[in-house]
N, C-alpha and C positions, 0 to 999 in steps of 0.2 A: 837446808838441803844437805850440806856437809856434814852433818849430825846423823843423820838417816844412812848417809852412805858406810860411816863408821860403824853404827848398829846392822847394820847389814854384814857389812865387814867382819865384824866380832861375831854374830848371830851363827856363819858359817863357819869360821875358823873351831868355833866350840863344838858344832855339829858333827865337822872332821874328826875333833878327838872325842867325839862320844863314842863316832862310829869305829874305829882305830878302836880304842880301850873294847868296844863288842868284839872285835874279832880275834884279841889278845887276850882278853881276861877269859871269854867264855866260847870263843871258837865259832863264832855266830858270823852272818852275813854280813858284807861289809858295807852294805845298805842300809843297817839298820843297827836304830840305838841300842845303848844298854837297858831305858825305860821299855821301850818295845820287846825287846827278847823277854828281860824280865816278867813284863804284863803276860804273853802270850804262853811261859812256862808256867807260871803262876795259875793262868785260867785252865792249862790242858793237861795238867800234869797234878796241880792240886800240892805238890811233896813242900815239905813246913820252910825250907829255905828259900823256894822262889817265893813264896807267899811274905817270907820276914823281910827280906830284900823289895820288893814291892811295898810295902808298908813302910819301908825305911826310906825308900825312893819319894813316894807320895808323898813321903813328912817332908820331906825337902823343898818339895813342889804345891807346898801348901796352899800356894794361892791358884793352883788348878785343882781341882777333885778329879779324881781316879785317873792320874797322869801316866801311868803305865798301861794301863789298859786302850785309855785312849790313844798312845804310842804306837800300836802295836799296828804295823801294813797289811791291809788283804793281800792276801794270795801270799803271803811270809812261809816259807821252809824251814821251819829250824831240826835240825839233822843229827841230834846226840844223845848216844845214850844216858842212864841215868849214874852208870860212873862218871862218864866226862862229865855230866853235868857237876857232879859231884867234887871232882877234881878242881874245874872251874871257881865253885864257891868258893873252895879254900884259896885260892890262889888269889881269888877279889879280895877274900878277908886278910889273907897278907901283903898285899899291896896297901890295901887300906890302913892297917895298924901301919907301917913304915910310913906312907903317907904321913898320917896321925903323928909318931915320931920326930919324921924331919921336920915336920913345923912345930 
């Protein structure tokens, strides 16, 4: 029982910074994950970077198939042009190499 509650525990705390890093890194809802934004610019937008980010995601998540996709909330608004969007990427991609970096 105490095992479940800690999995619970962590399940959310991760959830928090998924959602947190969505509305830092790419200006997205704060409902919603990085997988979900990603999934839902990928399907509507088609442009090569949500698509490689999606694919890079998935690899991550390799023991669910099409994890971004499936991510993604009905009725979801995502609200940016394709500068910001643009913007955003780079700013994931530098966060990521420094990430990469400090460890």
């Amino acid at each position: 029982m105490r095992m479940s509650l800690q999995h619970n525990y962590l399940f959310r705390v991760l959830l928090t910074l998924d959602q947190t890093l969505n509305v830092i890194l790419f200006n997205g809802g704060e409902d919603h994950t990085i997988s979900g934004r990603v999934g839902h610019k990928a399907k509507t937008t088609g442009l090569w970077y949500w698509c490689v980010l999606e694919k890079l995601i998935n690899t991550l998540f390799w023991f669910d198939p099409d994890h971004c996709r499936r991510s993604i909330e009905n009725g979801a608004i995502f609200q940016t042009t394709t500068q910001q969007d643009i913007r955003h990427f780079l700013r994931l991609i530098v966060v990521a190499l420094l990430v990469y970096l400090w460890w």
